[in-house]
N, C-alpha and C positions, 0 to 999 in steps of 0.2 A: 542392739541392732541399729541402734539412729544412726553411730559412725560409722556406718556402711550401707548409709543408703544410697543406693546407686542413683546419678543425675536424671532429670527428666529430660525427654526431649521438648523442646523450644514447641510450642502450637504453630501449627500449620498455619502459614501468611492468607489472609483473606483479603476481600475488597474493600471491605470498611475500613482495614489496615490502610490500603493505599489511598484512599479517599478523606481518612481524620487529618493523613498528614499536612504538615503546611501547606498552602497552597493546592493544594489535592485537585479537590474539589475545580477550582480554577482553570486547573492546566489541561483537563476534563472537555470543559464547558468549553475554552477556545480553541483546543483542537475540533472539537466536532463545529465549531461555526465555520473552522480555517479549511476543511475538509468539505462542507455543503458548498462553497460557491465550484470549487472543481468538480465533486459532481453532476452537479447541475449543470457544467458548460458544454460539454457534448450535444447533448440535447439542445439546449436553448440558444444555441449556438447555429445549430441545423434550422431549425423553427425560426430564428432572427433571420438566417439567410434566405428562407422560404417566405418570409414577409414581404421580400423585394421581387419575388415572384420567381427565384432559383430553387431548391435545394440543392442544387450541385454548388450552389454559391455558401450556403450553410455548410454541407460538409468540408469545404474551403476553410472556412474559420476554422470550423471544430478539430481539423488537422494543424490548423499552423497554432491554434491552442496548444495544443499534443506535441507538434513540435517545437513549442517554445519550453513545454516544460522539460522536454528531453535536456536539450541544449544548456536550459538556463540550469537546472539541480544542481549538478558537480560545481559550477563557479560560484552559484548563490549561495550554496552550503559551506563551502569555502568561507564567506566570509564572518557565517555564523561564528565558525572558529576561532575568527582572528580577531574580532570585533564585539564590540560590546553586545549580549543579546536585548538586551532592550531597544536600546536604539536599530540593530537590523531589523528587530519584528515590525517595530514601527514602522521603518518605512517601507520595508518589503508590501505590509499589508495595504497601508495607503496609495501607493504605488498600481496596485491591483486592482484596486477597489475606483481610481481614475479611471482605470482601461476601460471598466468593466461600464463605465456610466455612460463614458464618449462612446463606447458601442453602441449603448441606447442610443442616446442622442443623436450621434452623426448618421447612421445606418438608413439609407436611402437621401441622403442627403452631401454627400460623401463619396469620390472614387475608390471602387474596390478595395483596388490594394493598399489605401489606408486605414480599410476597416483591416486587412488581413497582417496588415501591421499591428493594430491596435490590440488584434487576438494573438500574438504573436508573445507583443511586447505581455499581456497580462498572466498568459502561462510562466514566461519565462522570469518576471521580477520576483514573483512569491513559488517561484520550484524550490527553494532552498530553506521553506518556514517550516514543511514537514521533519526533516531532518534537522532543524535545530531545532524545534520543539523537543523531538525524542531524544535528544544529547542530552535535552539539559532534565528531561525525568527521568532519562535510565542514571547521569552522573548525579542525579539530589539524591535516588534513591537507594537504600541499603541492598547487598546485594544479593540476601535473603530475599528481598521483594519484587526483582527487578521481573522475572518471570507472570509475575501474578498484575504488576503494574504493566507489560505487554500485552499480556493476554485481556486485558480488561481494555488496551486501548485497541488491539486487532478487532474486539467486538463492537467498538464504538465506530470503527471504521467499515466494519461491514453495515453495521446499521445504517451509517450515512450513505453509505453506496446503495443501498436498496432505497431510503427515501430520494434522495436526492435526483437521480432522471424520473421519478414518477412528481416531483415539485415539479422540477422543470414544465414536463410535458403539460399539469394538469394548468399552471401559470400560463404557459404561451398559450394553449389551443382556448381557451376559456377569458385569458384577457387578454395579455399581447405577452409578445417577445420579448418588446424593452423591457416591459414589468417586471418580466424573468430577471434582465440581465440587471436592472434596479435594484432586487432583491438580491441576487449575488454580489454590489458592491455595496448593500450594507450587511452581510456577512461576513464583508473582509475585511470592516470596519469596527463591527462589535468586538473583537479581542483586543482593542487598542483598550477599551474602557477596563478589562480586567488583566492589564500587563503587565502593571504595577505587581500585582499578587500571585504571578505564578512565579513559583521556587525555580533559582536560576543561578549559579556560578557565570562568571566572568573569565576572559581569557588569562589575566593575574595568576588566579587559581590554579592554572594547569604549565605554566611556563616550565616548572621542573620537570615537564613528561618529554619523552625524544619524539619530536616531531617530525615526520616526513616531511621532503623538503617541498613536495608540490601536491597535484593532485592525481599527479601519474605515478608518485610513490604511492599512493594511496590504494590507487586501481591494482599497484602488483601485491601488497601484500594484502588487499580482500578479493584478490580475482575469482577464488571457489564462491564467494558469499555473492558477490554480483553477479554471478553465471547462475547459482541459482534462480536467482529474482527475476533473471530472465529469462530459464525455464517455466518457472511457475505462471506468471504471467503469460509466456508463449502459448501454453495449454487452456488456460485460460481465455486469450482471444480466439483460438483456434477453436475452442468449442460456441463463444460467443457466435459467430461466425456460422457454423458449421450446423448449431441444431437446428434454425428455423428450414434449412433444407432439408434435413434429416427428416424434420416431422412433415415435410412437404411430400416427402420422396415415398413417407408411408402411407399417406391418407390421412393426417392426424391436421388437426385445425391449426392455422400458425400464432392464432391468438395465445393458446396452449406457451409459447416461447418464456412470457412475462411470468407465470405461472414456476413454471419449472426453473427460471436462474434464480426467483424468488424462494425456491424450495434450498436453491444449493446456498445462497445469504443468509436462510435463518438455519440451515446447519450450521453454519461458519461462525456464524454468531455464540451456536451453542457446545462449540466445538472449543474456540477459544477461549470460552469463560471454562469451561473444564478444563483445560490443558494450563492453564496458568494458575490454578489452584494448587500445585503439588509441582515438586521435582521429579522429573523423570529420565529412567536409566539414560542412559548412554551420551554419547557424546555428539553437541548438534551435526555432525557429519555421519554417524551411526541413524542416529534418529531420521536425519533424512533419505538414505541410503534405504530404508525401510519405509518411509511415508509417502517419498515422491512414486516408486514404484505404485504402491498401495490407492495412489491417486491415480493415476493414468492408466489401470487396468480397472479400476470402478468406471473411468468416462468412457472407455473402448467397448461399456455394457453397451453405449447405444448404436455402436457398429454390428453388434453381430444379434439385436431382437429388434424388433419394429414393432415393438407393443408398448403401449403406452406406461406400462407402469413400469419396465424398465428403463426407461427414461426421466422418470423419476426417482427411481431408486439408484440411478446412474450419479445423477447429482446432488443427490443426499447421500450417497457415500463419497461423492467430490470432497464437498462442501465439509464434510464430516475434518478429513485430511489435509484440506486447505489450508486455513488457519494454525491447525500447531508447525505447518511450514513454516508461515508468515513467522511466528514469533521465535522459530528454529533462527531462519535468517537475521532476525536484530540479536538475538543472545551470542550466536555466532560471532556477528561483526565484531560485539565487545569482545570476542576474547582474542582476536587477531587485529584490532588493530587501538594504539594508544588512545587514552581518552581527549586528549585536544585535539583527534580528527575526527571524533564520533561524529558530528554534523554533516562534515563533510559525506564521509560513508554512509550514512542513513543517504542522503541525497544521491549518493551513487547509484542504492539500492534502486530509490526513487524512479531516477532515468531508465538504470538498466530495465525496468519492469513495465514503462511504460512504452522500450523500443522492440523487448522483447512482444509483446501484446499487439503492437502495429505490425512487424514483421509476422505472429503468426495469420492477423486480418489479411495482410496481400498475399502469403501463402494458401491460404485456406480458399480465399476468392477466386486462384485462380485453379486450382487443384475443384472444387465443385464443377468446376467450367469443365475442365480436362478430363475430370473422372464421375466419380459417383459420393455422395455423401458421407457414405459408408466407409468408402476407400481412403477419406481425406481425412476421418476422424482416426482412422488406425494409421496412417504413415503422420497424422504430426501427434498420435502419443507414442509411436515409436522413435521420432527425433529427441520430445522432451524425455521421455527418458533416458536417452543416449546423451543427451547435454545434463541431466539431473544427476548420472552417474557420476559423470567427470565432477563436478562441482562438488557432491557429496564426499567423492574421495578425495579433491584437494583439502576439501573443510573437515574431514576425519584425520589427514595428516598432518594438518596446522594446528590442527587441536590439540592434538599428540605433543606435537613442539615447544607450543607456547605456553599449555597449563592444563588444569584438573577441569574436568565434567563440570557442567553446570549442576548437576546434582552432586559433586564433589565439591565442588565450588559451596555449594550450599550448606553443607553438611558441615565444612570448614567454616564457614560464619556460624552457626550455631554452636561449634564447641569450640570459637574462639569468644564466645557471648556466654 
């Protein structure tokens, strides 16, 4: 019987897997430093302008923040591409890490609009480091692991978004604002020291791939994957927005707010270290086509009960759903678009998700005003799923086109190993 033993299946990809690898470990550590000072800037953003004795002068900032990184993603990722990555990490980081200090410093000392230059300019220089970080881990990594190296970095991103506005706030309100924004330019600093060592290809490497010729070839052949990202997110600020009214409108304490998006982060968290463990059916346009729906009728729990544990079990079935979106959308993008624009498209995703999130915040703001809490959380998870649809079946049909399921995908690297 020995010559015919039938082959084993390859062990399921772990996190140790992605973590022994070269530079693992590394590439780890300076995303979530490169990741803290943008969380953190919202907040300490608003607080720095509230030191000069506005908050409408703080929310100033913290938008031309937000719209610097809309603007800046697509072109700064762009250059990941073409360009050396060490060298653009470099100076995109330093670059940010100035902005972030002459906020401190100049800030009441200073006309306005050169602080809202300043916050402008520091979104906009380092929009393009998120997506060329994860170009250069999804193309180091095998593409057995590339799922499990996602879903590991979705959770380190939710992590950093749940600490990072409670640093901020707990930094301003207890020592100052600058301190904050101190602290966020040496955040943008520390990954220069380990940038030598995170695993990285050169643009050399990919010359043989067909590249779009710009970045509006880019936009049309990942437009399902970018409409996502800006669904996702639209519901997302839509309900940011939307619950402290909601638990206002029931009787429920608004402190309760920080509590409950706290609940839907540490799903997200534990959602995507599951979901990046294993390969799963279908194809990222099927998988979404089924998760984004399955999200937007979990949050519309908190439109039709006014009790508080539905509200919580609203955004832990969010939260739950969230995240294998998030890593749906990067597996995606790899299979529709060539790998020497990966950066770029990460970056796309970037912007789209962060204009989507602004756009559902002025809807949401003005829809509470017009209507009822109630009525604003069901008509924008009825848009996002009207925009989640379309996206999902563009990203079902391109998938169809271009190649095999990421679990097809996978299963083909193991019996070609």
């Amino acid at each position: 019987m020995s010559g015919n033993t039938l082959p084993t299946a390859p062990p399921a990809p772990t996190y140790r897997d992605v973590l022994r690898r070269e530079g693992g470990t590394a590439w780890y550590a300076a995303m979530g430093l490169i990741r803290t000072p943008v969380a953190m800037a919202p907040l300490a953003l608003v607080f720095l302008g509230h030191s000069t004795g506005s908050f409408a002068a703080g929310g100033v900032l913290a938008a031309a923040h937000a719209l610097g990184e809309a603007v800046g993603a697509p072109f700064m990722g762009r250059r990941f591409d073409r360009k050396p990555f060490l060298g653009q990490l470099r100076v995109a980081l330093f670059a940010e890490a100035l902005a972030f200090a002459a906020l401190a410093v100049l800030t009441g000392h200073t006309p306005m609009p050169l602080l809202v230059a300043l916050a402008f300019v520091a979104g906009a220089v380092a929009a393009g480091v998120p997506g060329g970080m994860r170009a250069q881990l999804s193309s180091t990594t095998p593409e057995h692991l590339r799922a499990t190296a996602l879903g590991l970095e979705s959770a380190l991103n939710q992590a950093i978004w749940a600490a990072g506005p409670m640093l901020a706030s707990l930094v301003s309100t207890q020592v100052s604002p600058r301190v904050a924004l101190v602290l966020m330019a040496v955040a943008s600093t520390a990954p220069l020291l380990m940038a030598a060592r995170i695993r990285h290809r050169g643009p050399a490497a990919l010359e043989q791939d067909d590249t779009p010729a710009g970045t509006l070839s880019v936009v049309r052949m990942a437009w399902p994957t970018v409409l996502l990202a800006a669904a996702i997110m639209f519901l997302v600020g839509a309900m940011d927005v939307a619950l402290p009214a909601r638990l206002e409108s029931t009787g429920q304490q608004l402190a309760l707010t920080g509590v409950i998006t706290g609940v839907f982060a540490g799903a997200s968290i534990a959602a995507g270290l599951v979901y990046g463990r294993r390969a799963w059916p279908g194809t990222p346009g099927t998988q979404t086509l089924l998760l984004l729906p399955a999200m937007t009728v979990a949050l519309t729990l908190c439109a039709v009960t006014g009790r508080l544990w539905g509200f919580f079990a609203a955004f832990l079935l969010g939260g739950l759903f969230y995240s294998p979106l998030m890593i749906i959308r990067n597996l995606a993008l790899q299979h529709r678009l060539p790998e020497n624009v990966w950066a770029t498209g990460f970056s796309l995703l970037y912007a789209a998700g962060g204009l989507g999130y602004g756009a559902a915040a002025l809807l949401t703001a003005g829809l509470v005003e017009a209507t009822t809490p109630a009525v604003t959380i069901v008509v924008c998870t009825a848009v996002t799923t009207l925009i989640g649809l379309i996206a999902g079946l563009g990203e079902r049909s391109g998938t169809e086109r271009t190649g095999p399921t990421t679990a097809e995908g996978h299963r083909a690297q193991h019996t070609a190993t």
